[in-house]
LOVEXZA-645780 format. One record per residue: x, y, z of N, C-alpha, C, O in turn. Coordinates in steps of 0.2 Angstrom, whole numbers, plus 5000, padded with zeros to 4 digits. Each point is the difference from the previous one (the first is absolute). Layout:
<sites>
XYZXYZXYZXYZ ...
</sites>
This chain:
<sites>
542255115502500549984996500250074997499750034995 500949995008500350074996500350034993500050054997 500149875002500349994993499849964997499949945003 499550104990499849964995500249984993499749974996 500850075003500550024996500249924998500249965005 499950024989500249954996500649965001500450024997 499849945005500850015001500349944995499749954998 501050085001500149964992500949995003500350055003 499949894996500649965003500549974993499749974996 500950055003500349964997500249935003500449995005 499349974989500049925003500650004994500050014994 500649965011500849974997499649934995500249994995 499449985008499749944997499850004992500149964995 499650115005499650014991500550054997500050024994 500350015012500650064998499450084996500150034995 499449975008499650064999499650015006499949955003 499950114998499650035004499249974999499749994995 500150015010499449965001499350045005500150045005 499549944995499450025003500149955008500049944999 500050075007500249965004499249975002499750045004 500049914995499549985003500149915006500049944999 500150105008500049925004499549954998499449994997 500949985006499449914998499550025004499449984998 500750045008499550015004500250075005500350005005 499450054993500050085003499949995007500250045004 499449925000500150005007500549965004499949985006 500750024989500249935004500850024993500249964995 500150105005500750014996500449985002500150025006 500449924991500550005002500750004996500049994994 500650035009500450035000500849945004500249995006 500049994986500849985006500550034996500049994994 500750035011500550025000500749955002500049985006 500550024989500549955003500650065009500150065002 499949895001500450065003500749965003500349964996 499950065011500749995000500149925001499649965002 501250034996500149945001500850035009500550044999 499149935006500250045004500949975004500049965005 500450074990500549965001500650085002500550005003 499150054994500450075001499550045001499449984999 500950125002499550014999499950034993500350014995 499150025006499850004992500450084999500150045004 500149974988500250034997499650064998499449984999 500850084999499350065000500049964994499549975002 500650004992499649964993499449975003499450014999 500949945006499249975004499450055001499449985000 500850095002499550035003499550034992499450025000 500949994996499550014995499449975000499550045002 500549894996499449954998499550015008499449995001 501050015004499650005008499650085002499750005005 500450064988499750065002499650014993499650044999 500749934996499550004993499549945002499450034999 500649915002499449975003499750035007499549965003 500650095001499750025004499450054998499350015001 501050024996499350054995499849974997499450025001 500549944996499849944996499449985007499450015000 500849985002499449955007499650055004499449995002 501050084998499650045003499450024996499449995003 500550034988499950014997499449954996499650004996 500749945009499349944998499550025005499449994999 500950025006499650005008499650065000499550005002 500850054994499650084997499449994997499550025002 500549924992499449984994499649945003499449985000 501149995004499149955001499949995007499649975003 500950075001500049985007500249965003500049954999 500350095009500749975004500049945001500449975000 498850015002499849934999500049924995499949945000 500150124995500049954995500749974995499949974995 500750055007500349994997500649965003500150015006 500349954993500549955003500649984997500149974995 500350075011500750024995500649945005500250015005 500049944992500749975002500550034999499950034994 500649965010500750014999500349955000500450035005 499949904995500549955002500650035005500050065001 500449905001500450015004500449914999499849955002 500750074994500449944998500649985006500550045001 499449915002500449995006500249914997500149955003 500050054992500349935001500550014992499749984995 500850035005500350014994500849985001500250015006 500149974989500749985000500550055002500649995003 499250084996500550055001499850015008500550025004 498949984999499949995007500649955004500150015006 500149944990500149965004500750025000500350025005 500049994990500650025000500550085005500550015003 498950034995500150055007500049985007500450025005 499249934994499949985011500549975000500349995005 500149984990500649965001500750045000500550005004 499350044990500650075002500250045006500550025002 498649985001500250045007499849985005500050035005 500049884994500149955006499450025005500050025006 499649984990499450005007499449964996500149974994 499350035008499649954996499450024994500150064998 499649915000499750024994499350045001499750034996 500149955013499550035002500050055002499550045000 501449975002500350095004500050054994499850054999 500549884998500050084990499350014999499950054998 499949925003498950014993499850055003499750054998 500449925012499450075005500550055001499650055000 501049975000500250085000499850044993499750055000 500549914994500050044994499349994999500150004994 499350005007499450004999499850055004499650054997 500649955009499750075005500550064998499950065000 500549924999500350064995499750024994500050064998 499749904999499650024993499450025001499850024995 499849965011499550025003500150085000499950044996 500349965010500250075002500350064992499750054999 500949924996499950064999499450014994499950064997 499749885002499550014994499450055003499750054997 500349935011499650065003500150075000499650055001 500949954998500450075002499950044990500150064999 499949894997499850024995499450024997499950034994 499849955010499150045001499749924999499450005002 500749974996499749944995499649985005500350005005 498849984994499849975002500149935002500349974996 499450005011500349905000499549994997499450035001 500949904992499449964998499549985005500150015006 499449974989499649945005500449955002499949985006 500449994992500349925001500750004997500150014994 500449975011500850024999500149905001500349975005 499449994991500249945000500749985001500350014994 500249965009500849975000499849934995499449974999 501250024999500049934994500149955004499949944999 500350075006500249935007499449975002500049945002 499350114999499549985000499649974997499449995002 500749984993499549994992500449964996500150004994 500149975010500549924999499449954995499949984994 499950035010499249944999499750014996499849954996 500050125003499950024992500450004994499750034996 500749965003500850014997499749924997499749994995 500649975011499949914997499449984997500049954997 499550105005499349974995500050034995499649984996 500550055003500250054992500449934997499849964996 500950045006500449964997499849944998500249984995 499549995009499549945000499649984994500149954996 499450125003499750044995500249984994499749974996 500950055004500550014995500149944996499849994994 500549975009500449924998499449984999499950014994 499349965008499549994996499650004996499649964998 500650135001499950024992500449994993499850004994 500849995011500649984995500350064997500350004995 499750045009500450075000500550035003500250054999 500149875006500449995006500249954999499749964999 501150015003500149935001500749985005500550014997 499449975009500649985004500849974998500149944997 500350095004500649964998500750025004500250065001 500149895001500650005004499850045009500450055002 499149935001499750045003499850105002500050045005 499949974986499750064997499449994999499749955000 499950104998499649994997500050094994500450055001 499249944995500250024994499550024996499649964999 500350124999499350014997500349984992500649994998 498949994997500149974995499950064993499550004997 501050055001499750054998499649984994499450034999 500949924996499850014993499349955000499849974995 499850035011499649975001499250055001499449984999 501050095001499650064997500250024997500650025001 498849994991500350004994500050105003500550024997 499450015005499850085000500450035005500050065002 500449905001500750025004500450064998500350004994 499650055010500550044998499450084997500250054997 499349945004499550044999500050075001499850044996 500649965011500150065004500550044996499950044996 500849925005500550044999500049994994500450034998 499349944996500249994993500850024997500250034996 500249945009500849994998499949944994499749965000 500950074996500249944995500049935002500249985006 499649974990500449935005500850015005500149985006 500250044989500749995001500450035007500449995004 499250054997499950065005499949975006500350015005 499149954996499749965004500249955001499949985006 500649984990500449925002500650055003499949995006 500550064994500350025001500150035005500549995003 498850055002499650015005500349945006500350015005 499349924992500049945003500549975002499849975005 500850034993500449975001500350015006500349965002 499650105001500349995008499949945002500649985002 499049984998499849955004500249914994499649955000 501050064998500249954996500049955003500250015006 499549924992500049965004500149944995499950014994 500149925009500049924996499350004998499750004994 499950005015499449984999499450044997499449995002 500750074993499850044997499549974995500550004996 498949975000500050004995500150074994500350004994 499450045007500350064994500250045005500050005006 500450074989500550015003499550085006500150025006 499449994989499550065006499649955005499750035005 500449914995499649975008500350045004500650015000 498950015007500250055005499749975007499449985000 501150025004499749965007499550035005499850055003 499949894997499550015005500249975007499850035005 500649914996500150005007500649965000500249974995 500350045010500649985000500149965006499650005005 501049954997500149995004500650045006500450044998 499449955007500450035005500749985003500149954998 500350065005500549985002499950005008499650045003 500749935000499849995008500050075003499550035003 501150004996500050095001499650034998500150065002 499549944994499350044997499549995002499849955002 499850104997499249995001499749944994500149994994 499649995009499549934999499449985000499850015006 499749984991499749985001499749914998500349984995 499350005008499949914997499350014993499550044999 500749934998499750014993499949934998500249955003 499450054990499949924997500649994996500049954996 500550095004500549984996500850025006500650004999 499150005005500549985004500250105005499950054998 500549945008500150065004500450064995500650004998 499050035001500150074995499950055003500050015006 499850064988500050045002499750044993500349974995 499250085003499650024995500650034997500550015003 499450014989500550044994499550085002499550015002 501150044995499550075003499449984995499549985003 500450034988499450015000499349975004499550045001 500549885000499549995005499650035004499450005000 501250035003499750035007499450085000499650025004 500650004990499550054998499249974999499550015003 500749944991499349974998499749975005499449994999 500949985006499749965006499450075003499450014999 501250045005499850055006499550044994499450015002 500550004994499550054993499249955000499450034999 500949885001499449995000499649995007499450015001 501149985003499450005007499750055004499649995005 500650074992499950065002499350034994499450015000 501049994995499450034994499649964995499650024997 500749895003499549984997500549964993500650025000 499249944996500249994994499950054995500449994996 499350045004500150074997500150065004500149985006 499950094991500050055004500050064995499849984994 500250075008500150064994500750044999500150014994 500350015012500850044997500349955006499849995005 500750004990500949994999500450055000500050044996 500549965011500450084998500749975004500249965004 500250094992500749985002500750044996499750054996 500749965004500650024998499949974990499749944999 500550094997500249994995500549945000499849974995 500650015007500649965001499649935003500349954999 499050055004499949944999499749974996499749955001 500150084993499549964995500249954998499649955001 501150044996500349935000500750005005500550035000 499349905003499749964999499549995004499549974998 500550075009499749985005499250004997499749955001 499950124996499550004999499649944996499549975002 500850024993500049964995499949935002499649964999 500950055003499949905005499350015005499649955003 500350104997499649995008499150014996499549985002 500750054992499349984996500249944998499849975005 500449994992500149944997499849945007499749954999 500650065007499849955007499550004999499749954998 499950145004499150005002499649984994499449985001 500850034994499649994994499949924999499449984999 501149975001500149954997499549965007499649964999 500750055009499749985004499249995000499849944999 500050115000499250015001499550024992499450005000 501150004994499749974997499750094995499950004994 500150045009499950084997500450034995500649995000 499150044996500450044994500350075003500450044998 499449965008500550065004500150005007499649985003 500950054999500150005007499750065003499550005004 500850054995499850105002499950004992500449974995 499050105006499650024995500450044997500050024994 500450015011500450074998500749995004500049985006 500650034989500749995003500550075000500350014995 499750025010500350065000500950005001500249965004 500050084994500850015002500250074999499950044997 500549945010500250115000500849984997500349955002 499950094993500750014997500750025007499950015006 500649984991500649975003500350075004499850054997 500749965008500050075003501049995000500249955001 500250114997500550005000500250065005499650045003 501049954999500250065007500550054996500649994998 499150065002500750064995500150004995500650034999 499049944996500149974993500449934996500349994995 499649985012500449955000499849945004499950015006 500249914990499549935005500250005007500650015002 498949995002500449995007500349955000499849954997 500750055007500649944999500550015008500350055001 499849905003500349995004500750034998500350055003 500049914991500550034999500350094997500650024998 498750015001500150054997499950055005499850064999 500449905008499550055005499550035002500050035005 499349974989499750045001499349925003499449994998 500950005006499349955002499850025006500350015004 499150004996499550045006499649965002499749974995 500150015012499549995001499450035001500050044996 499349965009499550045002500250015006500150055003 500049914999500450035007500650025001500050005007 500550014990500650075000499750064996500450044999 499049964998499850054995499750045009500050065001 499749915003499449985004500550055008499950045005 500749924993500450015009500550014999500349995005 500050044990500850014999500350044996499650004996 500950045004500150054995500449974995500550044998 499549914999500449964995499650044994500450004995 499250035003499850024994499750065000499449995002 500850074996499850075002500650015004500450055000 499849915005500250045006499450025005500050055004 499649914997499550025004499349935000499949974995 499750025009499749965003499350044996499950065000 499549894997499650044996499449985002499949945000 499450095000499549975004499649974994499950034995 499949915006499649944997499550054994500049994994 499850065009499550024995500450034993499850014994 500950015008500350034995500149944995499649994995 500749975007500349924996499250024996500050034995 499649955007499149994997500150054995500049984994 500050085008499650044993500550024996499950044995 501049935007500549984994499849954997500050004994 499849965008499849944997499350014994499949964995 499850085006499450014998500150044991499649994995 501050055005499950054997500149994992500050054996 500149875003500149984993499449955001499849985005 500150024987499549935001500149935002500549964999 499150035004500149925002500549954996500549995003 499249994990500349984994500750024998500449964998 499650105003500750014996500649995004499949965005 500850074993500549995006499950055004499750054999 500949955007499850075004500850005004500349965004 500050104994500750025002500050025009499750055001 500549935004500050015006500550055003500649975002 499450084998500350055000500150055008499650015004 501050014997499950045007499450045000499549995003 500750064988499550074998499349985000499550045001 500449904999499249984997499950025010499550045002 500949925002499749975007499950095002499550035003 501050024995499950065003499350054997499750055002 500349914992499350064997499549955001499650004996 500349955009499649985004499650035004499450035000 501449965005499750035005500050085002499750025005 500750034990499650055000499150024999499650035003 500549924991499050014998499549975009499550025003 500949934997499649975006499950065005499450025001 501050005001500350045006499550074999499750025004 500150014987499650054999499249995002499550035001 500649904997499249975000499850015007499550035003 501049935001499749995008500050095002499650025004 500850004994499850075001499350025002499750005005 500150024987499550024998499449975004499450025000 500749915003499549955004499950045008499550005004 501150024998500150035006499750064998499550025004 500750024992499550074999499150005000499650045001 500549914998499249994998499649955008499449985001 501150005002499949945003499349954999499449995002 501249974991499549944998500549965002500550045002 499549914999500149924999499549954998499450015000 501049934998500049944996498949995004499549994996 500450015011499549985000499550055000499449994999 500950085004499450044997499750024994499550034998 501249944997499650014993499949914996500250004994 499649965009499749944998499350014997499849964996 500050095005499250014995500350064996499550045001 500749974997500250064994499949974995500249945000 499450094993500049954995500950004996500550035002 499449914990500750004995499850044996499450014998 501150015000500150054996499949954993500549964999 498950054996500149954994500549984997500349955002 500150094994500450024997500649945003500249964996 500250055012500349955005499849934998500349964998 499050035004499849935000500249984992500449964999 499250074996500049974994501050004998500149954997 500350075004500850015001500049905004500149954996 499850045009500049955005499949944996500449964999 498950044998499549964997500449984994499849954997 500650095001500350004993500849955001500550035001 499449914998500349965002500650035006500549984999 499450065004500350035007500450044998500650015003 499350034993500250074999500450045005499850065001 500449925001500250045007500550084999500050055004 500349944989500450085000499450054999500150065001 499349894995499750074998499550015007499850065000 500149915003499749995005500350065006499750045004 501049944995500450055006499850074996499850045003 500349974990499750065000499650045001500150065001 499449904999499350045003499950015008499750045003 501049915000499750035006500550085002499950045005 500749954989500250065001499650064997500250055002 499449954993499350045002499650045004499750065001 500249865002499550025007500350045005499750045002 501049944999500450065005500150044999500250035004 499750014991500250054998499650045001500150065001 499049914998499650035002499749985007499449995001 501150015003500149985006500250045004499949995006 500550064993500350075001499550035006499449984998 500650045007499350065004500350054996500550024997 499050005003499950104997499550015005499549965002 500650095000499650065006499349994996499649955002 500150074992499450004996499549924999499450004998 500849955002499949945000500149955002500049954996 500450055013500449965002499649925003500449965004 498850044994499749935000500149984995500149945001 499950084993500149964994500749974999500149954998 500450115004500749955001499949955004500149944998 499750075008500049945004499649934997500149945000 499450084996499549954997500749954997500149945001 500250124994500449954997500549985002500249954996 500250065010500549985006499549925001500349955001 499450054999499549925000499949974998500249945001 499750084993500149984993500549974998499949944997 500750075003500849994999500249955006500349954999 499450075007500149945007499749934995500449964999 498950045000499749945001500249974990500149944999 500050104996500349964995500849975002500249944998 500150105005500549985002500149915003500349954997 499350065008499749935003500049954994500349945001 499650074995500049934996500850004995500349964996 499850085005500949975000500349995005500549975000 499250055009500449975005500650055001500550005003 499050064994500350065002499550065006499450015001 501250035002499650045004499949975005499850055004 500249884999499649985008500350015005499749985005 500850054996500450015006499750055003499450024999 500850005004499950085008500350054996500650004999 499050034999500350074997500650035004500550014996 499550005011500450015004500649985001500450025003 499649914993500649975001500550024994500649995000 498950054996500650034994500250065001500450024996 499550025010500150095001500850005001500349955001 499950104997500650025004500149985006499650015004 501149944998500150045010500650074997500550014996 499250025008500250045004500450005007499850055004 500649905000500250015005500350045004499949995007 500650064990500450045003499750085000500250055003 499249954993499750085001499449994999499849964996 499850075010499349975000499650044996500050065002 499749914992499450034994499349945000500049944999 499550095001499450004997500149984995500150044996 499949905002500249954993499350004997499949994994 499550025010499549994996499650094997499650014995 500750035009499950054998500750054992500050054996 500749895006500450034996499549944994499650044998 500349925000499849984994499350034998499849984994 499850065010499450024997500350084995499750024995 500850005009500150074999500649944991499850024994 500449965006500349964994499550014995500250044995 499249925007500049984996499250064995499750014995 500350045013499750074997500550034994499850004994 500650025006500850014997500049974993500050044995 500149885003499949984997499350034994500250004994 499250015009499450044998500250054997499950014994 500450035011500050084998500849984993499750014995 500849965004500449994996499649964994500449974996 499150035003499649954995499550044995499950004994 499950055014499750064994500550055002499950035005 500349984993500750044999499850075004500050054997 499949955011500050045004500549995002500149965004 500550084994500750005001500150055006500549995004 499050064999500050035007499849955005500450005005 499149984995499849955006500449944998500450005005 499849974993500749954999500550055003500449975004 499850074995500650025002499950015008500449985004 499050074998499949975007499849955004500149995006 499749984991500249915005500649985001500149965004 500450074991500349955000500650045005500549975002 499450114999500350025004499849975010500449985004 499150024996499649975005500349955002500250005005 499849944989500149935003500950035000500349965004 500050094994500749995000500250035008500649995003 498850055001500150035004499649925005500250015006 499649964994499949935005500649954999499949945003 500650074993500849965000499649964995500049945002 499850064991499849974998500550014994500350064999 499849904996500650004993499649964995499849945001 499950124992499749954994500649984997500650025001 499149944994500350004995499649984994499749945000 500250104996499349984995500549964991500550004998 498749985001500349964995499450014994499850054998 500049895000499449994994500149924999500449965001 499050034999499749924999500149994991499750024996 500949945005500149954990499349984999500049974994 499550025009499649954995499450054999499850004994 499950045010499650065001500250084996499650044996 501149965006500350084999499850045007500250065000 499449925003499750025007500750055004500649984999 499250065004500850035007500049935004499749944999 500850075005499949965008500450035004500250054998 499949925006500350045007500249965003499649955001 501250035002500049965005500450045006500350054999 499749935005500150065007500349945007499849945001 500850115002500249985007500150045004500050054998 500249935008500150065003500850024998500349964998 499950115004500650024999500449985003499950025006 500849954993500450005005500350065004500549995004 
</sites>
């Protein structure tokens, strides 16, 4: 176990940072709400899908790849589903499998590892109706007008999570006004269906599950009537979360559902809500395949370590500038992996760097986290006099990396092309990033002759300085 490091998680539930102990260390589990697959997902989707990735990686670091067990749901039966397949006249089975293998595809492309278990809500019907069952015999639940109906004021500690005001919460509720409502926060559990919709046969007649359910069903047949983290978008605490403790809790009878309820904060585009109407609505895949944003098509890992560079919790501004001081840092890093020729598995045994881990540990500390590894790069540099220890640390920065779901690619695949003049790409970035050295310790004569050198191989810098370091850098092409 490489990480023995403490780890402490803010639980939305007690709204304080906590000591994370599972119920059971050889057996953590982990669920996350995910898409409801009617479109595809918006980069706000990709937030909670690359902050609960570190999150699962970072379990799998401390107790082991084996021991931990991460759901994602996959919501395939929702009213807005049904309505698209109807908009675009094909069926509800044609909508759920494209936009899924679309979401498949670009969550990969975003580094994220696959859960252990990617449960659909269409499957876990049967779980749904024994819950429900559950429910009405507890007296938590009661059928009507062929509904059925969680009974809110029937738990006196409703509203635990979100601690919204009452008025906030009937207010919340009323989407769903109805006759057969007895109070006005009753929220549906199962509905009936219309011949054109999906259906299933139930004891209250051919229906079809309300969303909260469908979380509490696929959460318990997978992790149990308890578990340890809950994670998801800030935007679902009420109602969705809420409701979805109040199912599992009232069903089986427990004072908790997940021990620990996490949420990553809200993401706007350009300093402004994303919004269809304001233009600025993006998906992962026109971020991923199109030049609608930037003007250029941008590789998955950049999206990730844009994504990375606020905290989890707060909000986070999604910006051309953030995607391009991305992937220039990216492009530096892989560099220096090509100078050194590490990759991702030749440095899987390099130890962490403490200081990284305990940042990580530190309810996912990740800005301070990415600091340290721009540290390690720096002392990642070759110099002629100690170009093992650079490399030591070119490992070091690979394999922390790794646990943000950074750095795993083919180094190679980040070089320069050069097409049209043929150059030594692996020999113009050594003499780089010799240059960079000699500019660091302010040998301004050997800098000045490299950089004649690289001018005589058609090569063109253009140097700059690292904002988080103050470090030089260098970026270079060939000359037109």
């Amino acid at each position: 176990m490489s990480v023995s490091t403490p780890l402490k998680l803010y639980n939305t539930l007690t709204r304080e940072r906590e000591a994370f102990a599972p119920l059971d260390p050889a057996n953590v589990r982990l669920y996350v709400c995910g898409p409801t697959v009617y479109d595809f997902a918006h980069i706000g989707n990709a937030r909670p899908l690359i902050v609960f990735d570190v999150l699962y990686r970072l379990l799998r670091e401390k107790y082991g790849a084996g021991h931990v067990k991460y759901v994602r749901n996959i919501t395939d039966v929702d009213d807005k589903i049904n309505a698209r397949a109807a908009e675009r006249a094909i069926t509800i089975r044609e909508l759920t499998e494209e936009t899924n293998r679309v979401f498949q595809e670009d969550v990969a492309a975003l580094g994220c590892l696959a859960p252990d278990v990617q449960p659909r809500a269409t499957e876990h019907i049967a779980e749904m109706v024994s819950i429900i069952e559950k429910l009405i015999a507890s007296g938590h639940a009661y059928a009507a007008d062929a509904h059925v109906l969680f009974d809110v004021p029937s738990m006196p500690d409703y509203g635990a999570l979100s601690r919204r005001p009452l008025d906030d919460m009937i207010a919340g509720a009323r989407v769903e006004v109805a006759p057969y409502k007895k109070g006005e926060m009753d929220f549906v559990l199962w509905k009936p269906s219309k011949e054109d919709e999906p259906g299933w046969d139930s004891p209250w007649g051919r229906g079809r599950p309300g969303w909260h359910i469908e979380c509490s069903a696929m959460s318990w047949k997978h992790l149990g009537e308890m578990f340890d983290i809950h994670g998801g978008g800030i935007d679902l605490v009420f109602p969705h979360h809420e409701n979805e403790i109040a199912q599992t809790r009232c069903a089986f009878g427990h004072d908790v559902m997940a021990n620990v309820w996490m949420h990553n904060g809200f993401l706007q585009v350009e300093g402004e809500k994303m919004s269809k109407s304001l233009g600025n609505f993006v998906t992962i895949h026109e971020l991923l395949h199109s030049d609608k944003f930037g003007g250029k098509a941008w590789k998955g890992e950049v999206l990730r370590l844009a994504m990375l560079r606020a905290h989890y919790r707060q909000p986070i501004d999604w910006t051309v500038k953030a995607l391009e001081e991305a992937e220039k840092t990216l492009s530096r890093w892989y560099g220096l992996l090509r100078a050194h020729g590490v990759t991702a598995k030749s440095a899987a045994d390099a130890p962490l760097r403490a200081a990284f881990v305990e940042a990580l540990c530190d309810d996912l500390n990740i800005p301070r986290a990415m600091a340290e590894l721009h540290a390690i790069a720096a002392k990642a540099e070759p110099r002629d006099s100690d170009s093992q220890t650079a490399r030591a640390e070119a490992e070091k920065l690979t394999r922390a990396a790794g646990l943000l779901g950074l750095l795993q690619d083919d180094p190679a695949a980040w070089a320069h092309k050069a097409p049209e003049i043929d150059v030594d790409v692996a020999e113009v970035e050594k003499l780089v990033v010799e240059r960079l050295a000699a500019r660091k310790a302010r040998n301004f004569a050997e800098s000045d002759r490299l950089r004649d050198l690289l001018a005589e191989m058609g090569v063109k810098l253009k140097d700059g300085k690292n904002k988080e370091t103050g470090d030089p850098t260098t970026e270079w092409e060939v000359a037109g």
